[in-house]
C-alpha positions in Angstrom: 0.0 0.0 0.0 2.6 2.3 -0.9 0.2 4.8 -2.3 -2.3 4.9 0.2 -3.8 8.6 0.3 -6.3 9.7 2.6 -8.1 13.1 2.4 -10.3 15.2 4.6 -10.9 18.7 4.7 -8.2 19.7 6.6 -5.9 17.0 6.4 -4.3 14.7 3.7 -2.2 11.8 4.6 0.2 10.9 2.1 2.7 7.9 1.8 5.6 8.8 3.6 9.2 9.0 0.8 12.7 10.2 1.5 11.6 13.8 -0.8 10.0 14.2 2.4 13.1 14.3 4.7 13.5 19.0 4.8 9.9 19.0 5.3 9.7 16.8 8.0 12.8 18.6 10.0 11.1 22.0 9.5 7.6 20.6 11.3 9.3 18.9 13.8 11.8 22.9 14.1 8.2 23.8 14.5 8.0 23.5 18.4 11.5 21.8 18.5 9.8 18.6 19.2 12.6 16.6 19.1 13.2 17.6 22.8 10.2 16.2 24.4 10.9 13.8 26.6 7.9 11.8 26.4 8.3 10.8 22.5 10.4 10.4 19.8 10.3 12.9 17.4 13.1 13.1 14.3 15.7 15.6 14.3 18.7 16.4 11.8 20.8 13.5 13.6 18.1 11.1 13.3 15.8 12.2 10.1 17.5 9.6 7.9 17.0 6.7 10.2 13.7 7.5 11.0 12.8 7.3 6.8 14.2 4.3 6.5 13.4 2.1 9.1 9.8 3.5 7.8 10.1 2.7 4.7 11.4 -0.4 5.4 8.6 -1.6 7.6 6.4 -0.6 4.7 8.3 -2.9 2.4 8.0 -6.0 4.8 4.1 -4.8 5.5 4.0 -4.4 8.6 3.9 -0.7 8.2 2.1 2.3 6.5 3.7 5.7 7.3 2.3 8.9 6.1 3.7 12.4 5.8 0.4 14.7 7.5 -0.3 17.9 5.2 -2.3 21.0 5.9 -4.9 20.6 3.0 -5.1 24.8 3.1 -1.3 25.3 3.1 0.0 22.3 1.6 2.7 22.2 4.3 3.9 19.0 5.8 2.9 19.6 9.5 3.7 16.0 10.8 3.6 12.4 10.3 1.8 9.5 11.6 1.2 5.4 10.5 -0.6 2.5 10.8 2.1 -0.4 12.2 2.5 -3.8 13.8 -0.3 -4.7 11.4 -1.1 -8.0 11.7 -3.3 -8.9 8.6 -4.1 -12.5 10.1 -5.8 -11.1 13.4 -6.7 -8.3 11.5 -5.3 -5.8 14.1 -2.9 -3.1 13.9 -2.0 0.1 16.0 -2.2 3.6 14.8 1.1 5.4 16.4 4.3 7.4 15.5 1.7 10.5 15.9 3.1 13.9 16.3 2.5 17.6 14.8 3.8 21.0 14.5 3.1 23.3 17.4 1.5 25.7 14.9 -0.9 22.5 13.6 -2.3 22.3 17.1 -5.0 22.7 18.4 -6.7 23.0 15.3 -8.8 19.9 14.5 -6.8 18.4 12.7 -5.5 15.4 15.0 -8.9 14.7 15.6 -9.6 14.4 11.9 -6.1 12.5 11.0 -7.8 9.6 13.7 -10.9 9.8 12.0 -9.6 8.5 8.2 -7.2 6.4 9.6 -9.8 4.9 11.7 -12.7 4.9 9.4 -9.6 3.2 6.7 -8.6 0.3 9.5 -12.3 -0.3 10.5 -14.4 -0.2 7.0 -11.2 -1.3 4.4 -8.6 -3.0 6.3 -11.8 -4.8 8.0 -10.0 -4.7 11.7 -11.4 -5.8 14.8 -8.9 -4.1 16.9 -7.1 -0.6 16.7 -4.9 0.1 19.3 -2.6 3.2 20.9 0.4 3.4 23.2 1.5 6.6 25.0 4.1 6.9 27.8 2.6 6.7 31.1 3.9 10.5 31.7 2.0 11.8 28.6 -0.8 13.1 30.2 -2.3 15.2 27.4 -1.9 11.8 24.8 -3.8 10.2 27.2 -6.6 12.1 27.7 -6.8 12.8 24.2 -6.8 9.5 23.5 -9.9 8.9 25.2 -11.7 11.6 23.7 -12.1 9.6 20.7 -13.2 7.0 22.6 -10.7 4.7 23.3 -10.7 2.3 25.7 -7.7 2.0 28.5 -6.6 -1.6 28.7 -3.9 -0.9 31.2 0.0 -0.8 31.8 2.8 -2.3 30.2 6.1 -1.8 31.8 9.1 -0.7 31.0 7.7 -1.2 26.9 10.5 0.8 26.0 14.1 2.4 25.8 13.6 6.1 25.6 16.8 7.6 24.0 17.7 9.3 27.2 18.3 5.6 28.9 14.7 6.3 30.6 12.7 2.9 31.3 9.4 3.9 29.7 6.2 2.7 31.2 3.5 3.0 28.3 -0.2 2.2 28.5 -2.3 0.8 26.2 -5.0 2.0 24.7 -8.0 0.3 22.2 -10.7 0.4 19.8 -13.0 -2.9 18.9 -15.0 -3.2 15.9 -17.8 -3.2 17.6 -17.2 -0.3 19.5 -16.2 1.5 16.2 -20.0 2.8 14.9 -20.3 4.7 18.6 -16.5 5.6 17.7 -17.6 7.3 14.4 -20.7 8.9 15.4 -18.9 10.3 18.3 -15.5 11.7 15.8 -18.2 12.9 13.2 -19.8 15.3 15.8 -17.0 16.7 17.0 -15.7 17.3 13.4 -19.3 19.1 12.5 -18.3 21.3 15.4 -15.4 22.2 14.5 -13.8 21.2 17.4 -9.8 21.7 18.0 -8.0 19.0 19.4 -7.3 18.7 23.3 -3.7 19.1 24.6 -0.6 21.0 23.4 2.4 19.5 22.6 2.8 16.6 24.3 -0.6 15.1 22.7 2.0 12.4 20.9 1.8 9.1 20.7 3.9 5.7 20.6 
């Protein structure tokens, strides 16, 4: 699926390439997100890397990355993907999330969820979506269960962070037949315009 698109009215996903690597360091200079402590973000050091172990993934399946784009400015605000698919249990989590500063607060997280969602529940035909975020992240979590996300619980020490810290993450999920509640739910809060929750630590996995 390397050229999955998705399209909404503030948002496009598009397939993730290496032309992408100046535009992804200036969204991520947006904010200097590669400081957070609580994600991984790419920086000039690790820009490279992070590509290709994506595009990688993409070639063995198991992952879809996409390059998020401001539908009215046609900048490259942020990235996000579908991984650790799983095609025979039909499962897969949606993860690697992060955006500009300037790109929230302004719906469209909320919308990004929705089409990878509404792709992973009505095409993909998934029975489980999940999300991890680092026990600290507050903000992901919340905003995680604003669109309706069930929390499953804690796995420990699930990761390395780069600064040596043990990371506790929890886990998060969606069921297919909790998605149609799910929808109606996202679809409302799109028809109201509503901005996303949390600042810059709403980033996930």
């Amino acid at each position: 699926m390397s050229d999955l698109r998705l399209a909404g009215t503030i948002a496009i996903l598009e397939p993730l390439e290496t032309k992408h690597r100046e535009a992804l360091l200036s969204a991520a200079a947006d904010g200097k997100l590669w400081d957070l402590a609580v994600t991984v973000v790419p920086g000039p050091a690790s820009i490279d890397n992070y590509i290709g172990r994506a595009i990688a993934g993409r070639a063995d399946g198991t992952v879809i990355p996409f390059v998020i784009i401001e539908r009215k400015s046609g900048r490259v605000v942020g990235s996000t993907r579908f991984w650790k698919i799983d095609r025979s249990n039909r499962k897969l989590e949606i993860g690697h999330t992060w955006l500009s500063l300037s790109a929230q607060r302004t719906g469209i997280n909320t919308e990004v969820k929705y089409l990878m969602l509404s792709h992973a529940f009505e095409t993909l035909d998934c029975v489980r979506v999940q999300f991890t975020t680092d026990e600290l992240n507050t903000r992901s979590r919340a905003a995680i269960l604003r669109l309706g996300a069930k929390e499953e619980g804690i796995i420990r020490h699930e990761r390395i962070m780069p600064d040596g810290r043990k990371r506790n993450s929890i886990r998060f999920s969606i069921i297919d037949t909790e998605w149609p509640a799910v929808k109606d739910g996202l679809q409302r809060l799109l028809a109201r315009g509503a901005v996303d929750s949390g600042g810059a630590t709403k980033l996930h996995s």
